[in-house]
Backbone as numpy.savetxt, mean C-alpha at the origin, in Angstrom:
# Nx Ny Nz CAx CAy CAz Cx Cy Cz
17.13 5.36 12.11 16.30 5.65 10.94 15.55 4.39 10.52
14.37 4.55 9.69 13.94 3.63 9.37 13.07 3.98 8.38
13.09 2.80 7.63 12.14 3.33 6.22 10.97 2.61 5.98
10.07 2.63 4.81 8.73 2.41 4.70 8.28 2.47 3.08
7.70 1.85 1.90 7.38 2.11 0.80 6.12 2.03 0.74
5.76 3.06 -0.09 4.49 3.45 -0.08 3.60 2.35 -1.54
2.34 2.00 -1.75 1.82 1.61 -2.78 1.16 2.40 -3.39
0.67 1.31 -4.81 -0.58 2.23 -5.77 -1.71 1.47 -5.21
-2.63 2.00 -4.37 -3.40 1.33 -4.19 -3.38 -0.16 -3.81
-4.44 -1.12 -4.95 -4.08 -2.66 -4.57 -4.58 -3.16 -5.81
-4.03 -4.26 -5.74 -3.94 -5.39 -6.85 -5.64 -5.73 -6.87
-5.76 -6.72 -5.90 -7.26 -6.61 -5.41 -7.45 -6.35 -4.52
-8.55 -5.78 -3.90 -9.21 -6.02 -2.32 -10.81 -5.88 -2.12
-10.77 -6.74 -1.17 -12.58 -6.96 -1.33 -12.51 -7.99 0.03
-13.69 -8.80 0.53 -14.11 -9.70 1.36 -14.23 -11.61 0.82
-13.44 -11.93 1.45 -13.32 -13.55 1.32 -14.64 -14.03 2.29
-14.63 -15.52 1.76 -16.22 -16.02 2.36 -15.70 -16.00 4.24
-14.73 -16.31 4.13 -14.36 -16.79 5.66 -15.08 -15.79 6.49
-14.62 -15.69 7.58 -14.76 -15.08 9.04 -13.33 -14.02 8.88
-13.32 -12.87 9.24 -11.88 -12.10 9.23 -11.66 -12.07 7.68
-12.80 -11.55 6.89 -12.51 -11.67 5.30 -12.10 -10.95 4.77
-11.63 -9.54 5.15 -11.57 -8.36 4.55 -9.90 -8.83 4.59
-10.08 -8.03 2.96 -8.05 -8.46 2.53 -7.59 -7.53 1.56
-6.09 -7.02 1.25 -6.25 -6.84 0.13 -4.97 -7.72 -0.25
-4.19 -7.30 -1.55 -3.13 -7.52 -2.31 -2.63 -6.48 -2.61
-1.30 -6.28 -1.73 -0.21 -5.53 -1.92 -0.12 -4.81 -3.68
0.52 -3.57 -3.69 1.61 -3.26 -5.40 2.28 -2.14 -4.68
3.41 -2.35 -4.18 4.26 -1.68 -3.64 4.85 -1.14 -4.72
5.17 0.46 -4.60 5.81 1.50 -5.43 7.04 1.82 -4.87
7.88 2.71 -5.42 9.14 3.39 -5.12 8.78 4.72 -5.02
7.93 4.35 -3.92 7.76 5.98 -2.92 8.13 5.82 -1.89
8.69 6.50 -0.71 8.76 6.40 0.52 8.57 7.14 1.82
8.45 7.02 3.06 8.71 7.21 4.03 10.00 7.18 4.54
10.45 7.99 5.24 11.50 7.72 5.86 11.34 8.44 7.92
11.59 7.45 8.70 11.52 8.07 9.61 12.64 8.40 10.90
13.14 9.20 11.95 14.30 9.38 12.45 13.85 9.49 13.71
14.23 8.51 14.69 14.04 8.86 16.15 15.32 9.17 16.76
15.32 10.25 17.32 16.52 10.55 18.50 16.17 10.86 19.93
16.36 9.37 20.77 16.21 9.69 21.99 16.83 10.82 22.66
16.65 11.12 23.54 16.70 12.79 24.53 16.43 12.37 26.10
16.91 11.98 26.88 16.71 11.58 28.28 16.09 12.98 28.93
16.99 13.89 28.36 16.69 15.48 29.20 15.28 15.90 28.14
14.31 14.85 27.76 12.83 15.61 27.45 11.91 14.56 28.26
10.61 15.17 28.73 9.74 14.59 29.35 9.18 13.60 28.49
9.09 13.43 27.57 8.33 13.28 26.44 8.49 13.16 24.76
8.06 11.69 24.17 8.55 12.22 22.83 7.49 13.05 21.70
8.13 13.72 21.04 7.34 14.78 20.17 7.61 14.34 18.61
7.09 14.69 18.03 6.93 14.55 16.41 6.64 15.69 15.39
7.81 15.37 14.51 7.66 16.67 13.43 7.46 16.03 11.94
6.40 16.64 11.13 5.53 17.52 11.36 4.53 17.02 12.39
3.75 18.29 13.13 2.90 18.02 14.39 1.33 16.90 14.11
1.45 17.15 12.91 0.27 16.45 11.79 0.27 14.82 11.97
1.37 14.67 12.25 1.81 12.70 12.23 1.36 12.35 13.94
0.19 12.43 13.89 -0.01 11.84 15.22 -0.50 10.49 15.42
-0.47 10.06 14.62 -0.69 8.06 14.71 1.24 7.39 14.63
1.79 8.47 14.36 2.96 7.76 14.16 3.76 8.34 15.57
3.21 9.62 16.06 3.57 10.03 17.40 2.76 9.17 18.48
1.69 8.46 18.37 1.40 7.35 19.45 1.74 6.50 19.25
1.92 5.90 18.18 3.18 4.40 17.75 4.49 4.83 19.09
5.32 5.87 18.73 6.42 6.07 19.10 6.25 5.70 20.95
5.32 6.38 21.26 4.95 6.66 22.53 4.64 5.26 23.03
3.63 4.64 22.53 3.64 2.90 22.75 4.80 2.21 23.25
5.60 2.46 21.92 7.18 1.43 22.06 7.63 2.00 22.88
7.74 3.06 23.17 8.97 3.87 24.38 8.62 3.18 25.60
7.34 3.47 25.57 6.59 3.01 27.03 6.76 1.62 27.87
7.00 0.83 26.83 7.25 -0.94 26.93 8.58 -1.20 26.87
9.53 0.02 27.10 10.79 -0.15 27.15 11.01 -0.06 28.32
12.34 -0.94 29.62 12.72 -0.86 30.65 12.84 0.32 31.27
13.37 1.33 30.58 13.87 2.95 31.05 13.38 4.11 29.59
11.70 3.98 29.79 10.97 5.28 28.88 12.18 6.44 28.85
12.05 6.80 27.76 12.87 7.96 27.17 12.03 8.61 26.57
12.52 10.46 26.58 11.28 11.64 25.92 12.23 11.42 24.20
12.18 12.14 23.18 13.01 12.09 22.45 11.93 12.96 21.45
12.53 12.33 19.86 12.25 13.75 18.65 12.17 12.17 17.72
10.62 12.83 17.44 10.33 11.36 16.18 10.57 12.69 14.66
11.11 12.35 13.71 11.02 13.25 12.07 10.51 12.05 11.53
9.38 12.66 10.46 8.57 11.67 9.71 8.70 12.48 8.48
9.53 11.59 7.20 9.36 12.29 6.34 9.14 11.59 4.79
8.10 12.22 4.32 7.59 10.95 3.32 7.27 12.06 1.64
7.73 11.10 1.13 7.11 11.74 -0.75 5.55 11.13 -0.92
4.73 9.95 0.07 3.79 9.86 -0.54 2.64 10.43 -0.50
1.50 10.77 -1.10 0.55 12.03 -0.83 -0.31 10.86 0.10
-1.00 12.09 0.75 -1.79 11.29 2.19 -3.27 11.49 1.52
-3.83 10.54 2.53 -5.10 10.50 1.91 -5.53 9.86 0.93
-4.91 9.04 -0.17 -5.25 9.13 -1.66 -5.41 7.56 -1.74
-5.10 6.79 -1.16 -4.98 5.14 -1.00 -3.53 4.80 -1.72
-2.75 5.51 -1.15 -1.24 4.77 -1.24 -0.61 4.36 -0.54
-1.01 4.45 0.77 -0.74 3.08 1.60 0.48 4.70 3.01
-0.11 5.83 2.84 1.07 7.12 3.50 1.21 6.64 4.89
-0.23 6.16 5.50 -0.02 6.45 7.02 0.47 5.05 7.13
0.30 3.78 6.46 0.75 2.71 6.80 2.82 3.17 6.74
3.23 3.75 5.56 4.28 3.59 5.58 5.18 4.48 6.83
4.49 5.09 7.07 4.28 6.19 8.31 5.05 5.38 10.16
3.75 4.70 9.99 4.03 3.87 10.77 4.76 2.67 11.29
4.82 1.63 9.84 5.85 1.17 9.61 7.32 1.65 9.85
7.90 2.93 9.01 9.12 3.36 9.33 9.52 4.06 10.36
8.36 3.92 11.50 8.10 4.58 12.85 8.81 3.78 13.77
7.66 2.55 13.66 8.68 1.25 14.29 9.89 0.73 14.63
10.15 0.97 12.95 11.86 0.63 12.56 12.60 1.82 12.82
12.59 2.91 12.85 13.41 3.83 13.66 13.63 3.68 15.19
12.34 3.50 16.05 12.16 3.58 17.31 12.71 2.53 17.76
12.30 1.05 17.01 12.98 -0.15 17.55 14.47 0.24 17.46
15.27 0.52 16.31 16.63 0.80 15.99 17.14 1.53 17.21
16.79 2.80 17.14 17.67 3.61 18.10 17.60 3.48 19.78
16.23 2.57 20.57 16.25 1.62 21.37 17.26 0.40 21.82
17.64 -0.22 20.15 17.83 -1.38 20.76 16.88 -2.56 20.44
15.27 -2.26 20.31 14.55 -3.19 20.06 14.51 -3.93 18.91
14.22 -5.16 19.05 13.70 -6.24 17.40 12.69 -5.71 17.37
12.75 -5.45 15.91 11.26 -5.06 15.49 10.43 -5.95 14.15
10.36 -7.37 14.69 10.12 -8.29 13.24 8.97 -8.25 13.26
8.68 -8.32 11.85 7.23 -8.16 11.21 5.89 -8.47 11.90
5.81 -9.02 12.35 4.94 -9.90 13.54 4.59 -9.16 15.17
5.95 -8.23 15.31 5.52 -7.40 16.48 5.11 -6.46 16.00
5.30 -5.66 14.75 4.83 -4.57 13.99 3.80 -4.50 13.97
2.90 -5.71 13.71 1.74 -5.96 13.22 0.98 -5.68 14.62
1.37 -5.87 15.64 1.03 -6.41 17.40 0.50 -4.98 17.80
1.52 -4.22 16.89 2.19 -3.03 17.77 0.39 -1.64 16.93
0.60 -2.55 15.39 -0.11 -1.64 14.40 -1.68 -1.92 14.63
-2.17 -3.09 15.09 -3.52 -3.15 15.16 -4.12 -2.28 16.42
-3.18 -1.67 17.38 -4.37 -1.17 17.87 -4.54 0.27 17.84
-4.28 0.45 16.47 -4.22 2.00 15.96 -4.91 2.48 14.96
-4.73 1.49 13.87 -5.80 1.50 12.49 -5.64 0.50 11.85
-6.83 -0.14 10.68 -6.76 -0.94 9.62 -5.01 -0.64 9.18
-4.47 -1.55 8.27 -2.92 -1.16 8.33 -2.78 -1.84 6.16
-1.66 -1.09 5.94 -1.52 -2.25 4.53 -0.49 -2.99 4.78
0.23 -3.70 3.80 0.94 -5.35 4.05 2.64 -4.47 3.73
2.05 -3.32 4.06 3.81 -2.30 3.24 5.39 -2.81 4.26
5.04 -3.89 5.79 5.74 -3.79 6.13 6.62 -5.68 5.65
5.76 -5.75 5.01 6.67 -7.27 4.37 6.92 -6.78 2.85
8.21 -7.20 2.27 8.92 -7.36 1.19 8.34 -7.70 0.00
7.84 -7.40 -1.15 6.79 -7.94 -2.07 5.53 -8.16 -1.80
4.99 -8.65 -2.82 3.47 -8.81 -2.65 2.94 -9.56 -2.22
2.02 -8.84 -1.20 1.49 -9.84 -0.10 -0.34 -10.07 -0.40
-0.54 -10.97 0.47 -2.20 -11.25 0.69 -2.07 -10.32 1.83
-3.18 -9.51 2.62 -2.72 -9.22 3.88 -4.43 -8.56 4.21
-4.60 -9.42 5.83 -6.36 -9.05 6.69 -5.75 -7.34 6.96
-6.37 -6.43 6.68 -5.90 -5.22 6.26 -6.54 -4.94 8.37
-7.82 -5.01 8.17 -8.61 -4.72 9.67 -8.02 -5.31 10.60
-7.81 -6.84 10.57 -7.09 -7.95 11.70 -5.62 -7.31 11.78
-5.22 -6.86 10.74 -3.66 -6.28 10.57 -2.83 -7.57 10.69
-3.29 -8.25 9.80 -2.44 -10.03 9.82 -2.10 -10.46 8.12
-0.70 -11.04 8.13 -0.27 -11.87 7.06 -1.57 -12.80 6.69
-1.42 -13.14 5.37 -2.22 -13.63 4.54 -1.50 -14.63 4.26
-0.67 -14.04 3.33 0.13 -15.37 2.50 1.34 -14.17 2.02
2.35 -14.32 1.68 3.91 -13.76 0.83 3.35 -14.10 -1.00
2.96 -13.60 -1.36 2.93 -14.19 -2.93 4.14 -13.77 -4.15
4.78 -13.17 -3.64 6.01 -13.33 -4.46 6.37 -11.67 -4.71
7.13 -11.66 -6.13 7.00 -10.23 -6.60 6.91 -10.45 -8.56
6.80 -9.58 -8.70 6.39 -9.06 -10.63 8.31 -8.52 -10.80
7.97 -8.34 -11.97 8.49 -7.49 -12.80 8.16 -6.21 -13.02
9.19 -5.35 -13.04 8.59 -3.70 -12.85 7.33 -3.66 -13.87
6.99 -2.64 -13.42 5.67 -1.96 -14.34 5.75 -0.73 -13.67
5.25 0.03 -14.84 4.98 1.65 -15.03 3.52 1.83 -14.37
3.29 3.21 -13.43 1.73 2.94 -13.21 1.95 4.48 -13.62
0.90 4.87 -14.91 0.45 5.92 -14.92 -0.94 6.55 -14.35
-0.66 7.57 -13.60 -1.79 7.41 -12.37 -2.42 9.19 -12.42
-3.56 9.24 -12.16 -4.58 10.16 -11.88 -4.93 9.84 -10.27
-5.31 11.05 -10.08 -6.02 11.44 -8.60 -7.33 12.27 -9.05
-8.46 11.64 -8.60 -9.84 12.55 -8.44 -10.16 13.46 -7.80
-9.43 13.67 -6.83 -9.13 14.79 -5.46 -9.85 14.43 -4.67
-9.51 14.96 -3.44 -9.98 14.58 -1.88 -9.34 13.69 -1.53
-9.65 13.29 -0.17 -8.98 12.53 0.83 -9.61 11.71 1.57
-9.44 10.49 1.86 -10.06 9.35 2.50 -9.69 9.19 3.81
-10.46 9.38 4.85 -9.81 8.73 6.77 -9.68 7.34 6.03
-8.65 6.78 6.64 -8.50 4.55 6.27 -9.40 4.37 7.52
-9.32 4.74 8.48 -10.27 4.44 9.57 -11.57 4.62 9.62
-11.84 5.90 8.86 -13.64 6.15 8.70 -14.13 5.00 7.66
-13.10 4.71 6.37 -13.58 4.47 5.17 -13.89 2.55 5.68
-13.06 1.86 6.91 -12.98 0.71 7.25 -14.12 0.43 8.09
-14.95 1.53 8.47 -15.97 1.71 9.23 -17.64 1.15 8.42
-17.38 1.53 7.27 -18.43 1.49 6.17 -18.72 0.27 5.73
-19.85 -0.34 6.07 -20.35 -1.89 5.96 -20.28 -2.06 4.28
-19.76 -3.08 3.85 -19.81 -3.93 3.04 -20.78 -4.38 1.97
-21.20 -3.65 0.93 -22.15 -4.21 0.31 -22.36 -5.39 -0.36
-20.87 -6.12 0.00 -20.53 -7.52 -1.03 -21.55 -8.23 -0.45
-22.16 -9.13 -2.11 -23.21 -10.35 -1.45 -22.09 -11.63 -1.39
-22.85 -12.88 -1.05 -22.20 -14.38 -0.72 -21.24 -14.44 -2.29
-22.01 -14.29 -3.39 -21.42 -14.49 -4.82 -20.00 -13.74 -4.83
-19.90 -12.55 -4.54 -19.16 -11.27 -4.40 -18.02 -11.88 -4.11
-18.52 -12.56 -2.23 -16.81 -13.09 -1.68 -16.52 -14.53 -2.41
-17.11 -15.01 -3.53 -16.58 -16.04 -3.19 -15.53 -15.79 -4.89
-16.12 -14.73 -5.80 -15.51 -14.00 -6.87 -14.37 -13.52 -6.14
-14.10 -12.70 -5.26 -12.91 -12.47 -4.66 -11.99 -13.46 -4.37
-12.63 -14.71 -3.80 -11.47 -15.95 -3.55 -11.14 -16.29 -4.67
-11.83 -16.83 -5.91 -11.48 -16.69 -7.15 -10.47 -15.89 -7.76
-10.37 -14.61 -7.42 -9.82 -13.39 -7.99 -8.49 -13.70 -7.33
-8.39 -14.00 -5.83 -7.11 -14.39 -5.85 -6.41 -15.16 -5.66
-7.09 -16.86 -5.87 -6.27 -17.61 -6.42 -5.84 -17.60 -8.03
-6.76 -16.57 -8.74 -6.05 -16.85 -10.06 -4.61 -15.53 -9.72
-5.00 -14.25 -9.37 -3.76 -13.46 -8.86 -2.17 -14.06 -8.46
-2.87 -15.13 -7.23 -1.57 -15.86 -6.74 -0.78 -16.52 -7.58
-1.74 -17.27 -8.70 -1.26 -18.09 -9.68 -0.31 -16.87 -10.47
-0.77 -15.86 -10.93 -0.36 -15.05 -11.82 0.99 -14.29 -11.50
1.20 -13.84 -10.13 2.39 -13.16 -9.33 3.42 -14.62 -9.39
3.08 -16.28 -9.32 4.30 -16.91 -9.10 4.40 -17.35 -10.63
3.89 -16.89 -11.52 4.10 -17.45 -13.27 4.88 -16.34 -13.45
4.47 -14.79 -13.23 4.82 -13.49 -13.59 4.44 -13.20 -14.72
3.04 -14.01 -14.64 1.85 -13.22 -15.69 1.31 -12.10 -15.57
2.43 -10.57 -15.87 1.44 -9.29 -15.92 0.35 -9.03 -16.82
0.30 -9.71 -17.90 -1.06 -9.59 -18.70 -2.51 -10.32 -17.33
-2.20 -10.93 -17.08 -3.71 -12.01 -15.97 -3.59 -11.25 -14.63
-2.24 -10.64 -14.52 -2.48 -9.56 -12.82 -3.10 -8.14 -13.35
-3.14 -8.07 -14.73 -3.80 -6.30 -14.85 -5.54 -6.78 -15.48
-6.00 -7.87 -15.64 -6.92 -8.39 -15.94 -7.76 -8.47 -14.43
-6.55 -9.13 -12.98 -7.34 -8.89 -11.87 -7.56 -7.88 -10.93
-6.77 -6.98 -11.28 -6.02 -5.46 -11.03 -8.11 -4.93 -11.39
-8.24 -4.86 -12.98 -9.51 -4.22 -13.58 -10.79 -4.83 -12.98
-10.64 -6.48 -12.83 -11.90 -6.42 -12.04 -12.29 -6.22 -10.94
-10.96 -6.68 -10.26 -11.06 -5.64 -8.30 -11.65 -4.57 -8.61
-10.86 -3.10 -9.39 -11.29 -2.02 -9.43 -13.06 -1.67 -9.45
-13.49 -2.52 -11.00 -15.11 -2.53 -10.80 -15.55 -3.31 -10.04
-15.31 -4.25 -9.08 -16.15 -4.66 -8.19 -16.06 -3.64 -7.21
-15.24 -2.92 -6.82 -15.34 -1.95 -5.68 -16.12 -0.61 -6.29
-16.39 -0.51 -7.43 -17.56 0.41 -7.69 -18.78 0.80 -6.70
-19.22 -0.13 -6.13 -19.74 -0.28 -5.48 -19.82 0.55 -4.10
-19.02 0.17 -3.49 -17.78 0.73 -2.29 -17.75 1.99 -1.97
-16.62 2.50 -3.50 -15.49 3.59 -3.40 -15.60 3.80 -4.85
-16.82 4.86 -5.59 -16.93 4.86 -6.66 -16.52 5.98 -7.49
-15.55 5.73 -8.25 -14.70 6.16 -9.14 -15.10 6.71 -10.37
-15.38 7.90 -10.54 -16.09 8.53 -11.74 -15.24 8.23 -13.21
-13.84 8.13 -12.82 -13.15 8.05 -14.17 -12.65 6.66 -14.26
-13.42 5.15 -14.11 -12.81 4.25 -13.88 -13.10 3.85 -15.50
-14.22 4.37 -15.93 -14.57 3.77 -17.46 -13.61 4.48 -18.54
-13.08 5.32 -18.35 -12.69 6.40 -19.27 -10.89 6.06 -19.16
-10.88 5.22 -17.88 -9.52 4.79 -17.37 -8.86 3.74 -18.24
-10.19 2.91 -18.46 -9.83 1.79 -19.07 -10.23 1.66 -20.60
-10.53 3.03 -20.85 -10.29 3.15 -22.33 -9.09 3.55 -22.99
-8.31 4.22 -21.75 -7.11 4.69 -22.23 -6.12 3.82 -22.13
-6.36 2.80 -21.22 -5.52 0.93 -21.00 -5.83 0.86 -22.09
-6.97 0.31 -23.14 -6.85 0.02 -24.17 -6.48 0.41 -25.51
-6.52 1.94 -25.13 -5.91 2.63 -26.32 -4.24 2.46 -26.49
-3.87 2.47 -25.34 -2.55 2.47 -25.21 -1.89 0.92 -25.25
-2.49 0.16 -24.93 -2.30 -1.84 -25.00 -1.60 -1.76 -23.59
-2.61 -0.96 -22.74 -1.76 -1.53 -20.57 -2.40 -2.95 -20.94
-1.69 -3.04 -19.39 -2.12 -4.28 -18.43 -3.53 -4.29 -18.63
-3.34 -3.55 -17.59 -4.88 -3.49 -16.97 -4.84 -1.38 -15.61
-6.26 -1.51 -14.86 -5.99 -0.11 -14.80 -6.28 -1.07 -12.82
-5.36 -0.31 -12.37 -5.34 -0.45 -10.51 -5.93 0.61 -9.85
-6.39 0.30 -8.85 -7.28 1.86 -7.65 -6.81 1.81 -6.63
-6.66 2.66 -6.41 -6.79 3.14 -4.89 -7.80 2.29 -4.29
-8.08 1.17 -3.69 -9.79 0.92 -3.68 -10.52 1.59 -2.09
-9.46 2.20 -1.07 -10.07 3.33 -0.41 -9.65 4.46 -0.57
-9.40 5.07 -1.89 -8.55 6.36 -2.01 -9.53 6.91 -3.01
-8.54 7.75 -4.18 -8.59 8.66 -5.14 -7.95 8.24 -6.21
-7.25 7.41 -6.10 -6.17 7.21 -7.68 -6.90 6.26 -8.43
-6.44 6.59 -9.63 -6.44 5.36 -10.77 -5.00 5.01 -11.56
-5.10 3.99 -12.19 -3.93 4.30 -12.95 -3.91 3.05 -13.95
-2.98 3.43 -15.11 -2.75 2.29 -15.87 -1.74 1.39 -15.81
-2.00 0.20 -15.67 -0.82 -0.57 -15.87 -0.09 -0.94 -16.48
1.41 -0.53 -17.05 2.28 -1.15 -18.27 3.35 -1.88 -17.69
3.77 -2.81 -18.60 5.16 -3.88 -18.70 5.90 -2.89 -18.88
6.99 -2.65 -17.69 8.72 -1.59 -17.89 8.78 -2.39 -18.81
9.22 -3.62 -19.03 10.31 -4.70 -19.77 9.90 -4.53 -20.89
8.61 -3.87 -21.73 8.39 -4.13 -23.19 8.92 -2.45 -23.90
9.37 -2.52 -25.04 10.37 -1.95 -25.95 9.58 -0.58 -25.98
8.31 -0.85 -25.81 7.44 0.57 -26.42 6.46 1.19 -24.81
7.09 0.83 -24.06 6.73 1.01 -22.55 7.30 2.92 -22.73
7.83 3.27 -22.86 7.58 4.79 -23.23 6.62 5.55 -23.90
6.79 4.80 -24.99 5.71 5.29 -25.87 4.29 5.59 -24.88
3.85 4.08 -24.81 3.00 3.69 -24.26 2.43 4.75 -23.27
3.03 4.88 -22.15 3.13 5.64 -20.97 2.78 7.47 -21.20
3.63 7.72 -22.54 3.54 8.79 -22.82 2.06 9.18 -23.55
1.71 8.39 -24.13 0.23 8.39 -24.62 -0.88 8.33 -23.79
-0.17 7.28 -22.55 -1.12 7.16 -21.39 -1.42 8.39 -20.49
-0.46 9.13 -20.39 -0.25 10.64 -19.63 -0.75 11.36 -20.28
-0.67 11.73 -21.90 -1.59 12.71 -22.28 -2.76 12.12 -22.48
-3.49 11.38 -22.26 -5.18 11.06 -22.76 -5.38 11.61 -21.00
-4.39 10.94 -19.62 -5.51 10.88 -18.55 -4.91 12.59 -18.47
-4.26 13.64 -18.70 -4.11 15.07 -18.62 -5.42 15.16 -18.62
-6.14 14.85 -19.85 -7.29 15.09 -20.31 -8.79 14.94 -19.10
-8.43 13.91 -18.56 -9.26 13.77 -17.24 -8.66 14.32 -15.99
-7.82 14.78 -15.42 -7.49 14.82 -14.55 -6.66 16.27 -13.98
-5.89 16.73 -15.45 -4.94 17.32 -15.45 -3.97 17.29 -14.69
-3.62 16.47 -14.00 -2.25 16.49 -12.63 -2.41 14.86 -13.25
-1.18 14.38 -13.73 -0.96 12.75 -14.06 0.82 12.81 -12.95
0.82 11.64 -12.28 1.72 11.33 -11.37 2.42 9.78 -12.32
3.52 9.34 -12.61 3.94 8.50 -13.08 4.83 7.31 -12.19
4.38 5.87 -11.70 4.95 5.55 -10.65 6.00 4.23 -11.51
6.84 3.53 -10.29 7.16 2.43 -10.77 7.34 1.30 -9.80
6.81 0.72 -10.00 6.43 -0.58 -9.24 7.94 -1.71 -8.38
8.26 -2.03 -7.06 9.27 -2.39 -7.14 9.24 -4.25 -7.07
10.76 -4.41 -6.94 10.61 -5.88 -7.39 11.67 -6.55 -6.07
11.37 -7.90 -5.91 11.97 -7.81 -4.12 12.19 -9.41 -4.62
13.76 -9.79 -4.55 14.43 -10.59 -5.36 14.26 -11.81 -3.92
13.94 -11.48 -2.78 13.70 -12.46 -1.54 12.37 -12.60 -1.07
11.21 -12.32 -2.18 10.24 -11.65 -1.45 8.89 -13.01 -0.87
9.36 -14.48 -0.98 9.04 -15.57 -0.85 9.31 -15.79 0.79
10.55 -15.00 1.40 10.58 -15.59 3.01 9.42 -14.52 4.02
8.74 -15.64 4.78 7.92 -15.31 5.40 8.08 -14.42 6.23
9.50 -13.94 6.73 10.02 -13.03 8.06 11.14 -12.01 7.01
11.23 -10.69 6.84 11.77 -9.99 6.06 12.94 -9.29 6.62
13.78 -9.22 6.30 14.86 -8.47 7.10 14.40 -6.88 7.39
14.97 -6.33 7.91 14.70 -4.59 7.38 15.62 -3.60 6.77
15.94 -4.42 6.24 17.00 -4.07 4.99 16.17 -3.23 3.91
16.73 -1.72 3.75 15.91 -1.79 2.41 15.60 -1.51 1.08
14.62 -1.92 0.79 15.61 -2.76 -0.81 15.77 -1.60 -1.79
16.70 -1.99 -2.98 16.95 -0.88 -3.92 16.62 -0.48 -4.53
């Protein structure tokens, strides 16, 4: 078996000045994937249920293949996160693909071959390292480990429909020179903010990622989003920034974080009518560069 956590979207993401600029910043949720390989010598072939998971049925097929003695077998992929929406489904998909297949093989499967294994399939998110990461989403490469937060509540809306990550990674870039170099900005003050565990300055960079990707991946309820952050005293409001979601950001740790939340759910009813309520997790090791696959509580 092997598992996988799904996100809200991202903290930021956008294009750095460099070469290989496209990035985002991890906000890993307590959603998951979970996936189960059982080799089968007596099948030609391995298969996958549901028949729908076919990036995670050529993952499987990959690793088998690069094994001394290929085996047919039975991949189960089974996940709470909705697909399509920019929560990170097919990354966690794949991820807990790995870690099943490596497991019941025999194989190491450290972060670094994952990554080996994930680029030549799709753009990928950073869901397979421990906390919040920097991570080249296209290159499918570590950035930097930037630590982890303190829980937070994400009260979240979906606009409906569904995003390919592969079509949407296809779509040239309207960022100018100013753009990437606001993004490097955006996340060295971020980085600063994840190792202080300033959630007031991460939902401040959370809101301007969101409207700079206006642009992009444009969000009809992003203004109306962040009236209800302010009505309610969030963070700040996070996107999907190739999906459908929005959401607000609150401090679990503050006294009126119910309240809050509950006010936040009935204003976005009002836009959305389907409000989803998430919670953000927190990864007490999430500074070492190589992650166990342990996973966490």
């Amino acid at each position: 078996m092997g598992t996988a956590f799904g996100t809200f979207g991202e903290l930021l993401q956008g294009v750095l000045p460099e070469q290989d600029g496209d990035f985002l910043v991890t906000l890993p949720v307590a959603r998951w994937t979970r996936a189960t390989f059982r080799p089968d010598p007596h099948m030609s072939e391995v298969v996958v249920r549901p028949a729908r998971k076919r990036k995670a049925l050529q993952l499987a097929r990959t690793i088998v293949e690069q094994t001394p003695r290929p085996t047919g077998g039975v991949l189960t992929v089974s996940s709470v996160i909705p697909e399509g929406k920019g929560l990170a489904s097919s990354s966690a998909d794949l991820v807990a693909t790995a870690r099943a297949v490596g497991r019941a093989l025999g194989i190491a499967m450290p972060a670094t071959r994952i990554e080996r294994l994930l680029a030549g399939i799709e753009p990928t998110d950073g869901v397979l390292y421990p906390g919040i990461v920097a991570f080249h989403h296209r290159s499918v490469r570590l950035r930097a480990v930037l630590g982890s937060l303190p829980a937070m509540t994400v009260v979240g809306i979906d606009e409906g429909g569904a995003v390919d990550t592969v079509d949407f990674n296809r779509i040239p870039k309207p960022f100018t020179t100013a753009d990437r170099h606001e993004y490097a900005r955006l996340l060295d003050r971020l980085t600063r903010a994840v190792r202080s565990r300033d959630l007031a300055e991460v939902g401040r960079v959370a809101t301007r990622s969101a409207l700079m990707n206006q642009s992009l991946r444009h969000k009809r309820s992003l203004e109306r989003m962040r009236d209800v952050c302010r009505e309610v005293g969030g963070l700040g409001v996070a996107v999907g920034h190739s999906g459908t979601t929005l959401g607000v950001l609150l401090d679990a740790a503050d006294p009126a974080c119910t309240h809050r939340a509950t006010a936040a759910a009935r204003a976005c009813t009002e836009l959305a009518g389907s409000v989803s309520v998430y919670r953000t997790l927190s990864f007490p090791d999430a500074h070492s560069p190589e992650p166990s696959l342990a996973v966490p509580a």
